[in-house]
C-alpha positions in Angstrom: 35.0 25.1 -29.8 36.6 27.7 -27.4 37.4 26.2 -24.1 34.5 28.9 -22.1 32.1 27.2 -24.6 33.7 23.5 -23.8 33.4 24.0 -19.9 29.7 25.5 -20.5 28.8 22.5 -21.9 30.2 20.0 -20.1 28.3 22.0 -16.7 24.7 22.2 -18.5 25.9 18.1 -19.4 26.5 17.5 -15.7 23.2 16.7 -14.6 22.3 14.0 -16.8 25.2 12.1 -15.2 23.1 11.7 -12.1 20.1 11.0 -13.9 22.2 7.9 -15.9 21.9 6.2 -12.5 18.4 5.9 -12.7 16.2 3.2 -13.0 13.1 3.6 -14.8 11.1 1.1 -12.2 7.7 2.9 -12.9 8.4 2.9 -16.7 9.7 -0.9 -16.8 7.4 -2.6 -14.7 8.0 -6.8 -13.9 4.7 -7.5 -13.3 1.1 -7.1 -14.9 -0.4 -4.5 -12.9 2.5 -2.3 -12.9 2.6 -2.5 -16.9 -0.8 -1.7 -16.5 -0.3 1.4 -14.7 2.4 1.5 -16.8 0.0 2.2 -20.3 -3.0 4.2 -18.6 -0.2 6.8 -17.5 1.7 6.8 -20.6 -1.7 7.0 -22.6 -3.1 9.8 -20.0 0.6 11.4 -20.8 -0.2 11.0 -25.0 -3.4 12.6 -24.9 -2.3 15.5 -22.8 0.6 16.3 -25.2 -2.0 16.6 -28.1 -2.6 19.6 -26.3 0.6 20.8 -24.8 2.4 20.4 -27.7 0.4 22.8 -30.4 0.1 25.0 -27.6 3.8 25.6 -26.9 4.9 25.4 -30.9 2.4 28.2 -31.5 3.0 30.8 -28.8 6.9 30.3 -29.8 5.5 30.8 -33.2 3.1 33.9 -32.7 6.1 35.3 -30.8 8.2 35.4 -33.8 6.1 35.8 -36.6 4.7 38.7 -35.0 7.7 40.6 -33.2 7.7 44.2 -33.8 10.5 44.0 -36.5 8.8 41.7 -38.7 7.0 44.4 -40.8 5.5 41.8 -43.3 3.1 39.9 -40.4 -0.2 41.0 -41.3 -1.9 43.7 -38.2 -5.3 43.4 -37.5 -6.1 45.7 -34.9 -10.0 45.3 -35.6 -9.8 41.5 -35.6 -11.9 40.0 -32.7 -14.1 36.3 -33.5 -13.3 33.3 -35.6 -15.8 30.3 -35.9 -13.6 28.1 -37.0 -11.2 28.5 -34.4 -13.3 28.6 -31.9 -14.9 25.1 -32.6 -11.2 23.8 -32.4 -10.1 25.4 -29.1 -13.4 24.4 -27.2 -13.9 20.7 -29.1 -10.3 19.5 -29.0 -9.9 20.2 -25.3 -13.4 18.7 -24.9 -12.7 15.4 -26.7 -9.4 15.0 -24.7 -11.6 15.8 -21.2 -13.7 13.1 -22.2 -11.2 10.6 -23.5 -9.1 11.2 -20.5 -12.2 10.5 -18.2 -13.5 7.3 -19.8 -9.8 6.0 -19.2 -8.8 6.8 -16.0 -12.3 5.5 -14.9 -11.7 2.4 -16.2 -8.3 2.0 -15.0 -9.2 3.0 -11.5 -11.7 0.5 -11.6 -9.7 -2.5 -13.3 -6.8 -1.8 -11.4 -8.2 -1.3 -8.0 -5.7 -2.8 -5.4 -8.9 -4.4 -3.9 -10.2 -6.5 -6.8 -8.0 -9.7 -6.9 -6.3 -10.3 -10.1 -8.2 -11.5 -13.6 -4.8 -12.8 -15.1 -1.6 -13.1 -14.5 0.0 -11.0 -17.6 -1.2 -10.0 -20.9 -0.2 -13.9 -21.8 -1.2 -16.2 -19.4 -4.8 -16.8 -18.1 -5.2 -16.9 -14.5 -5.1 -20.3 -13.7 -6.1 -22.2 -10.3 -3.3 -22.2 -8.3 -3.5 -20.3 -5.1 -2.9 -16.7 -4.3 0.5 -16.5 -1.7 -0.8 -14.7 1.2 1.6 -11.7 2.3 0.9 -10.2 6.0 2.6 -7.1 6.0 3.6 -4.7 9.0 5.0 -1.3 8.5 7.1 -0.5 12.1 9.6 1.9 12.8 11.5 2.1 10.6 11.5 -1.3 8.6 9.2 -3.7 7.4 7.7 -6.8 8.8 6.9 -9.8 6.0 4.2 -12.6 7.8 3.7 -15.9 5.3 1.0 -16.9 7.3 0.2 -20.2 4.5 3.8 -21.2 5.2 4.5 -20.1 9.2 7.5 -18.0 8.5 8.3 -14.7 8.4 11.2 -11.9 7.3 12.3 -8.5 7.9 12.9 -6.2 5.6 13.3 -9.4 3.1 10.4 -10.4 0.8 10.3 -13.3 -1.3 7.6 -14.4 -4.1 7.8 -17.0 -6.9 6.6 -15.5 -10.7 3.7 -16.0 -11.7 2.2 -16.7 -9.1 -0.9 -13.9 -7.3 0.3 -12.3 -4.6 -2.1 -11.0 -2.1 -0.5 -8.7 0.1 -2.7 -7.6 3.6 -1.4 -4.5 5.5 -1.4 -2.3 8.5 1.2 -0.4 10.6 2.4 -0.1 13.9 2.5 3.6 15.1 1.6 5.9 12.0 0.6 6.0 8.6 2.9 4.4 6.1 3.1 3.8 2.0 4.3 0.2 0.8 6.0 0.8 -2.8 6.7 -1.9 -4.7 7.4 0.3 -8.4 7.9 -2.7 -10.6 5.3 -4.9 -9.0 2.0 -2.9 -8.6 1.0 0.6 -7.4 1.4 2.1 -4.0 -1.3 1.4 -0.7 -1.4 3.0 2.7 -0.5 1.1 5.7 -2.5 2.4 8.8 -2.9 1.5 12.4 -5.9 -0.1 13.3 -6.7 -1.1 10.1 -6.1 -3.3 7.5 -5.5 -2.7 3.8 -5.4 -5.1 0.8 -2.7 -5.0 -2.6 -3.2 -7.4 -5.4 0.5 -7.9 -7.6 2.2 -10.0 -9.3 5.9 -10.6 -10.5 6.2 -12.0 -14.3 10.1 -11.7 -14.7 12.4 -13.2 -12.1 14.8 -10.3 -10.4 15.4 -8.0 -7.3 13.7 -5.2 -7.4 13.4 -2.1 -4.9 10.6 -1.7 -2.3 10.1 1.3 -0.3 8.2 3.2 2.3 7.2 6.7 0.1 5.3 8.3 3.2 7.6 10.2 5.7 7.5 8.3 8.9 10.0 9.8 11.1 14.1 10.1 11.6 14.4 6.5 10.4 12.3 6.9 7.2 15.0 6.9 4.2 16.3 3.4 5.9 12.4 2.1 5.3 14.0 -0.1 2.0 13.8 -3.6 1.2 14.8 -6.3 -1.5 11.4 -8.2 -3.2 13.4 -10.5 -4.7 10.9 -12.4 -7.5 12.1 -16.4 -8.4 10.9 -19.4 -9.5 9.0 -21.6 -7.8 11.7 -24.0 -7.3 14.1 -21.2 -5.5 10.9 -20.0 -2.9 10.5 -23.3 -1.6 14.0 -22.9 -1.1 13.8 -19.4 0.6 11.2 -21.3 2.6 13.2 -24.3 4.1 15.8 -21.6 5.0 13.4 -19.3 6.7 12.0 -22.6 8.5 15.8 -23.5 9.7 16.0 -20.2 11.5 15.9 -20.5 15.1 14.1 -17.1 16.0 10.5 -17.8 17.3 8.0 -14.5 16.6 5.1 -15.1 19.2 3.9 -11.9 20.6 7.1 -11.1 23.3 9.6 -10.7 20.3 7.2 -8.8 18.2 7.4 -6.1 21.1 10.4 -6.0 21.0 11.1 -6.0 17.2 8.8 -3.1 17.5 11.0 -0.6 19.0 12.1 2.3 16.7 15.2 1.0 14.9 17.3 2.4 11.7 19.1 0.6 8.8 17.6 -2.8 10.0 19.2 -5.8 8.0 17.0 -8.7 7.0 15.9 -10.9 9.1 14.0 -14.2 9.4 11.6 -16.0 11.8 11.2 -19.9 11.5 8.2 -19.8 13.5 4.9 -17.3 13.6 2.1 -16.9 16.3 -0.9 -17.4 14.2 -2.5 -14.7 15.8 -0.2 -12.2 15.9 -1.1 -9.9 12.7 -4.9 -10.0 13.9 -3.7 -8.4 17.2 -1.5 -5.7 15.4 -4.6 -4.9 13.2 -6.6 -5.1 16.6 -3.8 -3.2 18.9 -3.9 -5.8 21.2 -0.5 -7.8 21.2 0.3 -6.2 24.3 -0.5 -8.7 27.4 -3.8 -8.3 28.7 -4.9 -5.0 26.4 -8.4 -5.2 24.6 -9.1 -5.9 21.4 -10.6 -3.0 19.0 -12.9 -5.8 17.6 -13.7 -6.9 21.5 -14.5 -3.2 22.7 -16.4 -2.5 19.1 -18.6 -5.4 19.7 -19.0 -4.3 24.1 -20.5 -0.9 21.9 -23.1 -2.3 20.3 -24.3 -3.9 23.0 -24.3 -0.9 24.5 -20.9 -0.8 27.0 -19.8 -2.6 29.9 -21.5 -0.3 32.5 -20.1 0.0 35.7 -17.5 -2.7 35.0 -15.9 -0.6 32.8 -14.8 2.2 35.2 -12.5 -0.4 36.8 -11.6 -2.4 33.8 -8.3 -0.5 33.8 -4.7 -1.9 33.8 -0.9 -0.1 34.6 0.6 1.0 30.7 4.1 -0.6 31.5 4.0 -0.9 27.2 4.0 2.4 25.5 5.3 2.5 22.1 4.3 6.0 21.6 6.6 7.0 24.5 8.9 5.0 22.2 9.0 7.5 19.6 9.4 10.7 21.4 6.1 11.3 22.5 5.1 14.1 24.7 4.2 13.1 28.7 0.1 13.6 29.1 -0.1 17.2 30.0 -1.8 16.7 33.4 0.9 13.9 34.6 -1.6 11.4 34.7 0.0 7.9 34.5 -0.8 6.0 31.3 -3.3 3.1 31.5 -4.9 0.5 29.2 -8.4 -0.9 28.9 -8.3 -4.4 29.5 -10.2 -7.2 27.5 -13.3 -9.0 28.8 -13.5 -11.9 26.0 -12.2 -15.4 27.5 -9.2 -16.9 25.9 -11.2 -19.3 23.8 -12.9 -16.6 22.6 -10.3 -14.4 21.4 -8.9 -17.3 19.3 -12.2 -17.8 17.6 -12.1 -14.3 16.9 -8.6 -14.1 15.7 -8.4 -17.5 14.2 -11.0 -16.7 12.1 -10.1 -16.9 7.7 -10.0 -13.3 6.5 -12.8 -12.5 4.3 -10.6 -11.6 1.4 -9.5 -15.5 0.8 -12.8 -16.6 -0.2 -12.9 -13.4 -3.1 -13.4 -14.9 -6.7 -11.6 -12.9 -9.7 -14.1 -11.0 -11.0 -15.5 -11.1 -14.7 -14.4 -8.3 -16.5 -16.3 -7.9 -19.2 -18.5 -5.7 -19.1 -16.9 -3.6 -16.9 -19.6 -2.3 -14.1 -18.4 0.1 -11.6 -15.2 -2.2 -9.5 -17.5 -5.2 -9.0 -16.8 -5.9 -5.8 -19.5 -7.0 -2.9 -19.1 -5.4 0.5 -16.3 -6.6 2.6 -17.0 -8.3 5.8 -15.1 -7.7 9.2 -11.7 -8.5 9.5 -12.0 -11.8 10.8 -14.2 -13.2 7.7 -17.4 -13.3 9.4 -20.2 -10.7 8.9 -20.2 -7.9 11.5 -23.2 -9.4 13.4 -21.8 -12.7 13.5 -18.0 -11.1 14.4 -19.9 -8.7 17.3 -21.5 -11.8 18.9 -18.4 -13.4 19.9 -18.0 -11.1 23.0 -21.7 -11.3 24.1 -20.9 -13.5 26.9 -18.1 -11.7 28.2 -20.4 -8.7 28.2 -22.7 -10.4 30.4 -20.2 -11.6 32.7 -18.7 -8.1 33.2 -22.0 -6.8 33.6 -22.3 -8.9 37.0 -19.0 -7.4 38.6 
């Protein structure tokens, strides 16, 4: 080979050296709902290509066979209709269409990250141990981990044991996020003032890469963690540790840990206020600030009247200002609404189990629609029962 021909080589070659340090996360999944997503995209991909790949063979075909030196093609000026192919180009397509629409249906449906897990892999029934419950909060720019069944928490540092459900409950801080796990199970929004749900589960032991894949801001490509997936032997272990810290998150240091930050390094919390991930959902951690649920359930019962045009506090907390956040154009100074509900009250209302822990698995077979009844409020009660809880505040306020 001439040494032009060598160094062209070599160049068009060049490319798949940076594509050798890939990882194929999405198409070597460690858990059962990423293998999963896994099939239903690499069958969607199949059925596509029965398609794509005639298609491409025969207009590189036509184009040859009937290129204007090849004066042994057959010309048919005249030509116009064939039956026969025209039942093949309508039905095939049609048959994929339909193929491709009775799968993905199902596969939205069976792996909705709502529904909680029927099984734990293609080999082991689910069996009655309990889910691990995963409070998650996306902040700029890292990610806070909540264990709320064992009291601990970790930044930018999850730990699960395999084989084991894991039930992941998320919101954000400031704006909308994504929370990637490739391996584990597919990817869910994270959104202020509200709360999503992601069922997963690890079935080989590993570290494996988690990720933020929605921009966020400057600190965004930092938004990476470890999910590092181990027996159940070594997570106790990852436990004790966590429990020997000597950081305390109550709600003072979550402010703080709040501010925007880059590159965080893990961290770990020995310690959790129990109602802390309630009042990020809420966006009340700051001292003194209502409750979404609180003002929701003032509302209904149709506002605070006149005590409302005074139930107003100083802002001396503004995270948006944090960020880079324009001044209010009319150089008002920021205020806060403050909360009516008593103390006791709030930690009824926050204390509350989350309506997702009492979810059965649902059956499977038949398959009908995702099977799932409607959710409650946040705090596991029914929305009348969760909107009564500030009742007597409102009539309190309503004598001011």
């Amino acid at each position: 080979m001439r040494p032009n021909g060598l160094l062209k080589s070599c160049i068009l070659l060049l490319p798949l050296m940076f594509l050798s340090a890939c990882k194929a996360e999405v198409l070597a999944p460690s858990g059962d709902v990423a293998a999963q997503q896994r099939d239903l995209l690499v069958m969607s991909t199949l059925l596509m290509l029965i398609i794509i790949i005639p298609v491409m063979v025969l207009t590189v075909w036509f184009a040859w066979r009937y290129r204007e030196s090849n004066r042994a093609a057959v010309y048919r000026p005249n030509w116009d209709h064939s039956a026969k192919l025209e039942l093949i180009i309508w039905a095939v397509p049609l048959l994929i269409v339909v193929s491709l629409g009775a799968l993905t249906w199902a596969g939205t449906h069976l792996l909705d990250p709502y529904r909680p897990l029927a099984r734990v892999s293609s080999e082991k029934p689910l069996d009655a141990q309990e889910p691990l419950q995963v409070q998650v909060v996306a902040l700029d720019w890292k990610w806070l981990f909540i264990y709320p069944q064992y009291g601990v928490a970790a930044v930018n540092e999850l730990a699960v044991p395999v084989d084991r459900p894991v039930q992941f409950t998320l919101t954000s801080s400031s704006v909308m996020n994504a929370f990637y796990i490739p391996a584990m199970a597919g990817m869910i929004y994270a959104m202020p003032g509200m709360q999503t749900t992601l069922h997963g589960v690890f079935n080989t032991e590993g570290t494996y890469q988690g990720l933020a894949s929605h921009y966020s801001g400057a600190g965004f490509s930092g938004m990476r963690f470890k999910a590092n997936a181990t027996d159940a032997a070594a997570f106790d272990k990852w436990v004790a540790d966590a429990r020997a810290a000597t950081k305390t998150l109550d709600r003072p240091a979550y402010l703080e840990l709040e501010k925007p930050s880059e590159n965080v390094k893990p961290e770990r919390f020995a310690t959790v206020d129990p109602e802390l991930f309630p009042r990020v959902v809420n966006m009340c951690v700051e001292p003194g600030k209502i409750c979404m649920a609180e003002m929701m359930a003032i509302d209904k019962q149709g506002g605070a009247g006149l005590a409302g045009t005074i139930n107003v506090s100083q802002l001396t907390y503004d995270k948006h200002a944090r960020r880079g956040t324009r001044e209010p154009v009319f150089g008002w100074d920021p205020f806060q609404v403050t909360g009516f509900c008593s103390t006791e009250e709030l930690e009824r209302m926050l204390g509350a189990q989350p309506a997702s822990a009492t979810i059965a698995p649902v059956d499977q077979t038949p398959l009908r629609g995702h099977g799932l009844t409607q959710p409650g409020s946040l705090f596991g009660r029914s929305a009348d029962q969760a909107l009564t809880l500030a009742v007597p505040s409102v009539g309190t306020a309503s004598k001011l």
